[in-house]
C-alpha positions as CSV (number, residue, x, y, z in Angstrom):
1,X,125.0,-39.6,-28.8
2,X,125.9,-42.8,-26.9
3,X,123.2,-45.6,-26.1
4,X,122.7,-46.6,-22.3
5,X,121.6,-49.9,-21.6
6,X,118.8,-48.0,-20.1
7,X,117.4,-46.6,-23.1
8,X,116.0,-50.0,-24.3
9,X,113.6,-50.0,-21.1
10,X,112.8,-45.9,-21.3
11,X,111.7,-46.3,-24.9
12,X,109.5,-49.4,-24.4
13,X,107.6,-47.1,-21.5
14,X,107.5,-44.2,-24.4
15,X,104.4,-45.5,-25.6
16,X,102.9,-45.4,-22.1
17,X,100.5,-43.2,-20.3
18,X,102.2,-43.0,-17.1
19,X,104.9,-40.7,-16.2
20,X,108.4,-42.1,-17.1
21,X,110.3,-41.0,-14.3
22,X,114.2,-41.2,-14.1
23,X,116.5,-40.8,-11.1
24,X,119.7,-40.6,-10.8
25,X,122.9,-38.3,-9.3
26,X,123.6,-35.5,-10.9
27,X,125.7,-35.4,-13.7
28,X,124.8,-39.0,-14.4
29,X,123.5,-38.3,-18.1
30,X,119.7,-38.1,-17.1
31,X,119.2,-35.1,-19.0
32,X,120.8,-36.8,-22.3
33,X,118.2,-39.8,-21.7
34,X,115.6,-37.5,-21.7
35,X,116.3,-35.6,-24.8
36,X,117.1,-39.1,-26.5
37,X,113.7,-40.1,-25.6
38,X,112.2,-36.6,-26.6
39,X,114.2,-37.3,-29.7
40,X,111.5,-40.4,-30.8
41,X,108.8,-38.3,-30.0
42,X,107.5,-38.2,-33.8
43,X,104.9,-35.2,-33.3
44,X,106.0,-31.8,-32.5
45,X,103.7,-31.4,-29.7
46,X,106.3,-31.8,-26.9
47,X,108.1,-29.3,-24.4
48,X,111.6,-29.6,-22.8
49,X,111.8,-27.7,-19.5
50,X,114.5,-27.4,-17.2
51,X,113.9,-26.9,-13.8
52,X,117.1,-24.8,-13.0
53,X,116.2,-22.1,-14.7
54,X,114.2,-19.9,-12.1
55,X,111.5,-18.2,-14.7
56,X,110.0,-22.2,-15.5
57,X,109.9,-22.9,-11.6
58,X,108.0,-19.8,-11.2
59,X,105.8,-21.2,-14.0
60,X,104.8,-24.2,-11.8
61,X,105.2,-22.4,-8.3
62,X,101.9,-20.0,-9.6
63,X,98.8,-21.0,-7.3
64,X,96.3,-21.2,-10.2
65,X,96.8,-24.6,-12.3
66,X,94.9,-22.7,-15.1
67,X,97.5,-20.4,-15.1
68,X,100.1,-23.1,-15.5
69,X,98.3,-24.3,-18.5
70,X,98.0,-20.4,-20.1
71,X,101.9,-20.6,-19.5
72,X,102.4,-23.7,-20.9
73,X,100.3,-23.2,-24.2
74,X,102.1,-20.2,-24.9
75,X,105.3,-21.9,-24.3
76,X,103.9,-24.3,-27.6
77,X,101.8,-26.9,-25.6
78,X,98.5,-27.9,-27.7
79,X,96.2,-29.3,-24.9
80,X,93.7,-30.6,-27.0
81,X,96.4,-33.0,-28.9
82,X,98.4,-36.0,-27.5
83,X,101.4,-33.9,-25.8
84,X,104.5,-34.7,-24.4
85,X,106.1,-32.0,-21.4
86,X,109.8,-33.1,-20.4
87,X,110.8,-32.0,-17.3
88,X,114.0,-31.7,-15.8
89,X,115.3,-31.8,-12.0
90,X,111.6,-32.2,-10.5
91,X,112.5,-31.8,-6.8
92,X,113.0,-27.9,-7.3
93,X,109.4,-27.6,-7.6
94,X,108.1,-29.6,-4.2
95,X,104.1,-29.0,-5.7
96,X,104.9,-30.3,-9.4
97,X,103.4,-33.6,-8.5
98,X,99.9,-32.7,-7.8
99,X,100.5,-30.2,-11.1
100,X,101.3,-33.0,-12.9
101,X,98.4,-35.2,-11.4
102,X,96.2,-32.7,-12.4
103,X,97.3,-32.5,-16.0
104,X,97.4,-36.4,-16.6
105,X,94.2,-36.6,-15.1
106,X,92.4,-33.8,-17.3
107,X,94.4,-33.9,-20.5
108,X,96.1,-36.5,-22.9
109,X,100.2,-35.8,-21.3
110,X,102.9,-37.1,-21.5
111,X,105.6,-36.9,-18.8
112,X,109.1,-37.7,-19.0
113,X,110.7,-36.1,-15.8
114,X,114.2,-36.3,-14.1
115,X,115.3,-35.9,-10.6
116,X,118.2,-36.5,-8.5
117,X,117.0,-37.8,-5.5
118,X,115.0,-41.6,-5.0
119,X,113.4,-40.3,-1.3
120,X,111.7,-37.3,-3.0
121,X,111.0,-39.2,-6.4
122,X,109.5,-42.5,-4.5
123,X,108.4,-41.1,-1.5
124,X,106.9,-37.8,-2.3
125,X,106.1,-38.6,-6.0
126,X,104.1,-41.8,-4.5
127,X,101.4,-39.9,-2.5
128,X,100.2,-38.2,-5.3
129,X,101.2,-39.9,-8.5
130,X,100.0,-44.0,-7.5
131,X,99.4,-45.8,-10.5
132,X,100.8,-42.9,-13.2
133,X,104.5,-43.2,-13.1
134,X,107.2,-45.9,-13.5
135,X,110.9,-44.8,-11.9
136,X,114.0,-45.9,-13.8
137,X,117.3,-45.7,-12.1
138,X,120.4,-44.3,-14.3
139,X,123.7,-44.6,-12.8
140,X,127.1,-44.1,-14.0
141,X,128.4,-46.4,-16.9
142,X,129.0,-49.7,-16.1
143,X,132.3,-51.4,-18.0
144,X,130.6,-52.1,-21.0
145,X,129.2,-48.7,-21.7
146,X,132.0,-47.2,-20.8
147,X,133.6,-48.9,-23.5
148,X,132.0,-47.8,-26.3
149,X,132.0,-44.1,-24.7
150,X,135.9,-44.3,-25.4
151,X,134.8,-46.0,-28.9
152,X,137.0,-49.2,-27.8
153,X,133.9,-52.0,-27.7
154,X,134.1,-54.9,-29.8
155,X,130.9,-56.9,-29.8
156,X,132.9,-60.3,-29.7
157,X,133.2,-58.7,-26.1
158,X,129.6,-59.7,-25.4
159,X,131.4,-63.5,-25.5
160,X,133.3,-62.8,-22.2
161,X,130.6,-61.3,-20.0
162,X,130.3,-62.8,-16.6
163,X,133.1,-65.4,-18.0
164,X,136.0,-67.1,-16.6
165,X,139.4,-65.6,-17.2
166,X,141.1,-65.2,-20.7
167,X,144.6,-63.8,-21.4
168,X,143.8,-62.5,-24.9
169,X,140.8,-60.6,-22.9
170,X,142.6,-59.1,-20.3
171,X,145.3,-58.0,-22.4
172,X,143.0,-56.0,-24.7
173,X,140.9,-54.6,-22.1
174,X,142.8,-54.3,-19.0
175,X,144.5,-50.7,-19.7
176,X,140.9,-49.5,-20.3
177,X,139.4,-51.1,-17.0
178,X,142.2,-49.5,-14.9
179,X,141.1,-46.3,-16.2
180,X,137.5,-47.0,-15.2
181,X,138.5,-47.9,-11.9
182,X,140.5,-44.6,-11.3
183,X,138.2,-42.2,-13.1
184,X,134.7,-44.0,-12.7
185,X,131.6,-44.0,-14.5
186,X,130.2,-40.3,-15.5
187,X,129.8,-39.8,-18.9
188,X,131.6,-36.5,-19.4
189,X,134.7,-37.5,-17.5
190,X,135.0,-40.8,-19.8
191,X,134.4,-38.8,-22.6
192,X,137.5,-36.4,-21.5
193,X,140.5,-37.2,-23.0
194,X,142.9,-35.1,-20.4
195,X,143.4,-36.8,-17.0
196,X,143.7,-33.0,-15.5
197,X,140.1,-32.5,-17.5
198,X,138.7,-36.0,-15.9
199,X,140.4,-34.3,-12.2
200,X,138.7,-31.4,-13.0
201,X,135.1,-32.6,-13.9
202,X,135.0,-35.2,-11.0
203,X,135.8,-32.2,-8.5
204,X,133.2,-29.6,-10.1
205,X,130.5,-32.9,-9.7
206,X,131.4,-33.1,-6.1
207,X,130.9,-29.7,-5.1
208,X,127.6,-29.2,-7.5
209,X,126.1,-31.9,-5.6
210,X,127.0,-30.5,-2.0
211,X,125.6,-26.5,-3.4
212,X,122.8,-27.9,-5.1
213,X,121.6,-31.6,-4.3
214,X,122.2,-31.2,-0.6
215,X,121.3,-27.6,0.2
216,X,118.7,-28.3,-2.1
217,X,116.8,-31.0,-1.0
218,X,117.8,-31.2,2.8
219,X,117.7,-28.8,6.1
220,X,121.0,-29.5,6.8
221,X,123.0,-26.2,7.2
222,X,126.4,-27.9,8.2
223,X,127.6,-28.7,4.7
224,X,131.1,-28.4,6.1
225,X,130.3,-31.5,8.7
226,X,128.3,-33.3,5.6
227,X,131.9,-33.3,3.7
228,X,134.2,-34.5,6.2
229,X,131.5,-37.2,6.9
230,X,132.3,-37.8,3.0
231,X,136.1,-38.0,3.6
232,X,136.0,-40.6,6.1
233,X,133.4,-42.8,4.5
234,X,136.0,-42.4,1.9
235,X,138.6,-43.9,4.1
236,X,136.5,-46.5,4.9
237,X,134.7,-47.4,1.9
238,X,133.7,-50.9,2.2
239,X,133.8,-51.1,6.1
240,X,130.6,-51.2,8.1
241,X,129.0,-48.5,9.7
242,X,129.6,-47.6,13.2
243,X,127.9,-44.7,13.8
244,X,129.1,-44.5,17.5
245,X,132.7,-44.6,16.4
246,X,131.9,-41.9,13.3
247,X,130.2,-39.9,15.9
248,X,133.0,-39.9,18.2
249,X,135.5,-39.0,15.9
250,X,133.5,-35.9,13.6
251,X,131.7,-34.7,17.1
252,X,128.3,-35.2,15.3
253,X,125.3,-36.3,17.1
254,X,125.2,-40.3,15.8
255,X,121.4,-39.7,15.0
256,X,122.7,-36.8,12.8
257,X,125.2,-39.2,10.9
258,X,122.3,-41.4,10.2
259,X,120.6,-38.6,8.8
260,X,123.2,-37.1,6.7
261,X,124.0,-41.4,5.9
262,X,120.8,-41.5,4.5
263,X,120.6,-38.3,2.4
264,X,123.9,-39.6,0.8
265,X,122.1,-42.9,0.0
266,X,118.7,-41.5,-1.5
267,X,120.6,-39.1,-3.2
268,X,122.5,-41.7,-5.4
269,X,126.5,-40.7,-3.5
270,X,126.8,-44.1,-1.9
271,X,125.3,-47.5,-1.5
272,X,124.5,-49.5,1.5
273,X,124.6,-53.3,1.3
274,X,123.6,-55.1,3.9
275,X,124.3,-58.5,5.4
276,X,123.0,-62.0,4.6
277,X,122.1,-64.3,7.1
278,X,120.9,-67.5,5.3
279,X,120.0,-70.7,7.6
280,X,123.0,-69.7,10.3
281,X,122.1,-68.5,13.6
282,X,123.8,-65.4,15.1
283,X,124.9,-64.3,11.6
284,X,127.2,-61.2,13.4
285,X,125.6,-58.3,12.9
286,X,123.4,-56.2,11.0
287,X,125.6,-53.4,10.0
288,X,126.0,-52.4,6.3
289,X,128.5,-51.7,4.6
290,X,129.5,-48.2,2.5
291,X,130.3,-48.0,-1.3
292,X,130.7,-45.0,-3.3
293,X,128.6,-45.4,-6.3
294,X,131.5,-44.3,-8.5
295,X,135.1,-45.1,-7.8
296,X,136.2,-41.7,-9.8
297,X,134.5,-39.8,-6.9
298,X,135.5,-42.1,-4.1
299,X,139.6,-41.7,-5.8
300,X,139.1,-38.0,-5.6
301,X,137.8,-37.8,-1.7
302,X,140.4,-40.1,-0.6
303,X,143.8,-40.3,-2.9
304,X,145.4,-42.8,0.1
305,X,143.0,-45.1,-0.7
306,X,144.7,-48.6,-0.9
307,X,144.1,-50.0,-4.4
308,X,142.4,-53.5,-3.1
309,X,139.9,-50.9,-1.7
310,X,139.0,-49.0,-4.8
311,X,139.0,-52.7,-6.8
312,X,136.5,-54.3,-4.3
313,X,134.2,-50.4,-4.3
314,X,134.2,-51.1,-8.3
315,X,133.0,-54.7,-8.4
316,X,130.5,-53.6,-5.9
317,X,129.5,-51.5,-8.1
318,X,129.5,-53.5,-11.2
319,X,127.5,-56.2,-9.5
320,X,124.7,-54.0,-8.3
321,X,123.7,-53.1,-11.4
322,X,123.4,-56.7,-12.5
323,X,121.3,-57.5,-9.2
324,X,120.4,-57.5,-5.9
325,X,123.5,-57.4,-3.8
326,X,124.4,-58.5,0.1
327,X,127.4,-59.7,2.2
328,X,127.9,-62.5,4.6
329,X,130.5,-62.4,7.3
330,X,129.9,-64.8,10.9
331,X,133.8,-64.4,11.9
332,X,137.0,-63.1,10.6
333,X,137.4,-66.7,8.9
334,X,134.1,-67.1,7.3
335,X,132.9,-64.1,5.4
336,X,132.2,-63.9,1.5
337,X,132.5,-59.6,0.0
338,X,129.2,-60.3,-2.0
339,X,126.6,-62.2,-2.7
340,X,124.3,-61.5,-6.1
341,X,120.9,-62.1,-5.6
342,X,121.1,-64.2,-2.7
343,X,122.1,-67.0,-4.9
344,X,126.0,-66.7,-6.2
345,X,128.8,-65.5,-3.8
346,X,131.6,-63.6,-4.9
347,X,134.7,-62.8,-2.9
348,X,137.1,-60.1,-4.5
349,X,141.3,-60.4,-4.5
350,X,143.2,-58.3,-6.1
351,X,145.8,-61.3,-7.2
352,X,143.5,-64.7,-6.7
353,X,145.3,-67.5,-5.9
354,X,143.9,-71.2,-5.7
355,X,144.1,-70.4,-1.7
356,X,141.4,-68.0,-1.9
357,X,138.9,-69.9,-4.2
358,X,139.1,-72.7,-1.7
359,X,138.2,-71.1,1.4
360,X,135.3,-69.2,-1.1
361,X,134.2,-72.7,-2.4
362,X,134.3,-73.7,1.9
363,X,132.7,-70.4,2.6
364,X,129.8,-70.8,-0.1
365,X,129.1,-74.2,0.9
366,X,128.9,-73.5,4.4
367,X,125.8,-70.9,3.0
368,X,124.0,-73.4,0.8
369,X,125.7,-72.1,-2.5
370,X,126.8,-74.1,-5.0
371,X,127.4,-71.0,-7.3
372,X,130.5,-68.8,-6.3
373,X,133.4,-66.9,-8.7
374,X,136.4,-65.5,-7.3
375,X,137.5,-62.0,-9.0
376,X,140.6,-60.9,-9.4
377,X,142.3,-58.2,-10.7
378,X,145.5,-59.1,-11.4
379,X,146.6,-62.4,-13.5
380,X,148.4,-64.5,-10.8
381,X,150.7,-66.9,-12.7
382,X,150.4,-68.6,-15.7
383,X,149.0,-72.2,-13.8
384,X,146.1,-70.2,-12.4
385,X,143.1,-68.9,-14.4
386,X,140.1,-70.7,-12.2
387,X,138.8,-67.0,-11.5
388,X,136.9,-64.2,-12.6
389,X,138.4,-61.1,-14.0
390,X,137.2,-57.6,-12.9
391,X,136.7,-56.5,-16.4
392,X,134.7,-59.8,-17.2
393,X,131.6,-57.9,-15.0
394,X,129.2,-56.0,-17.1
């Protein structure tokens, strides 16, 4: 089994009462943090459940909470010990919080639970779970993890993180981040050595989320409007939202395309991020913008994509996972693609030049920051290596 960089905060919250709570999109590799974590559990008073299967929802779904407990002892759980119950895609069950209330409040559990949606887990979860549970996001693998899934991490890597470009750097690593900009981030299409296996997987993901996820969790019924919604975001991916213009062209109600915009968002499919306006009046608007959370899924929506368009979806992707993340844009001329934490800009070129970092050092400035990196992709020449290279952000 691999380490996440997330494991290091789930264990720490091992030895805590409240509910450990992780959310994340399907296929992510929630279920293999949960049975790591179930995996330092040194008693054998602890239960693994997954929700999918139909006979343990019907086990939670009974009216009486005593018979949940009869079902649960005989499925091993000693109530009059510490215990530990792991459960598995929690929005299946839509009264499993106020069972689990009920059980942390009368007994000495454990829970480590997993779902796949951030409205149900925060919203929901919240109303009857206040003050016993802590949420942990898990997202796909960012460069660095996805390195030492393919077994091709070298600590000395650690050295370059967040650093200025380095020939020897790029010239190890840059075959590998090209992969992880076409493929993306979930675990079991990195793991896949066959590019029709990684094709494969990434298309079985996409359609498990629209049968499950969506019909799951939502009272939508046009599935087939929800995916061509997904196909042009796909074309647009890092544009902002016009949801008159999206309504117009998918004949959709523009209210419904908020709707189905923010099921995609809570659900983990995309990210919003939205404008900056720091100490300049009239800042344009307040539209966001749209990223797929993982290029490999964003690649298989929309194969035309230009390439600049997948690079600049990946490093918003990589820098979100390092911080808060926003744009700035007051006209055509002065815009910066991101800005981390409202405190360092960063615009993204595919081939930086020293034209581009001057007009991001001009743009930054005019923003009150002194702290700005351009990122490129590509070396540019051998006289120019005053940027940041994409595989430098983990």
């Amino acid at each position: 089994m691999y380490n996440r960089k997330s494991f290091t905060a789930l264990e720490a919250h091992l030895g805590k009462p409240q509910a450990t709570v992780i959310t994340g999109m399907r296929r992510v590799g929630k279920t293999t943090a949960i049975k790591h974590l179930l995996g330092k559990i040194e008693h054998d008073n602890k239960l693994y459940l997954d929700l999918e299967r139909i006979e343990y929802r019907h086990l939670f779904n009974q009216q009486s909470y005593a018979d949940i407990e009869r079902g649960l002892t005989q499925l091993g759980i000693d109530f009059k010990s510490p215990a530990v119950i792991a459960l598995d895609e929690i929005q299946l069950v839509k009264n499993l919080p106020s069972v689990i209330k009920s059980l942390y409040d009368t007994y000495k559990v454990k829970f480590i639970v997993s779902g796949s949606s951030s409205f149900y887990l925060r919203h929901h979860f919240s109303e009857s779970l206040a003050g016993r549970k802590q949420v942990f996001e898990l997202w796909p693998l960012d460069f660095q993890e996805f390195l030492q899934f393919r077994e091709a991490w070298k600590p000395q890597a650690l050295l370059e993180r967040q650093a200025g470009f380095l020939r020897t750097f790029y010239d190890l690593y840059a075959a590998e981040y090209e992969a992880y900009i076409q493929y993306g981030g979930f675990p079991e299409v990195v793991l896949s050595s066959e590019n029709g296996d990684k094709e494969a997987y990434l298309s079985d993901i996409i359609n498990s989320y629209i049968e499950l996820d969506i019909k799951l969790l939502s009272d939508f019924e046009m599935t087939d409007s929800l995916y061509k919604l997904m196909l042009l975001m796909a074309g647009r991916a890092g544009s902002k939202l016009d949801f008159t213009k999206i309504s117009s062209i998918l004949g959709i109600n523009r209210h419904k395309i908020k709707d189905y915009i923010s099921l995609l968002e809570y659900t983990y499919f995309i990210r919003q991020i939205r404008p900056l306006a720091k100490g300049i009046d009239k800042a344009l608007t307040s539209q966001p913008k749209i990223y797929f959370t993982d290029t490999g899924i964003l690649n298989k929506l929309q194969k035309g994509l230009s390439s600049g368009h997948v690079f600049e979806n990946a490093i918003a992707n990589q820098l979100a996972q390092l911080g808060s993340l926003n744009y700035f844009e007051k006209s055509k001329s002065m815009e910066i693609d991101f800005i981390l934490d409202e405190t360092t800009a960063y615009e993204v070129k595919e081939t930086p030049t020293p034209q581009y970092l001057n007009t991001l050092r001009n743009n930054a400035a005019t923003v009150g920051l002194s702290a700005f990196h351009l990122v490129g992709r590509y070396p540019s020449g051998p006289d120019f290596n005053t940027f940041m290279w994409g595989g430098n952000i983990f």
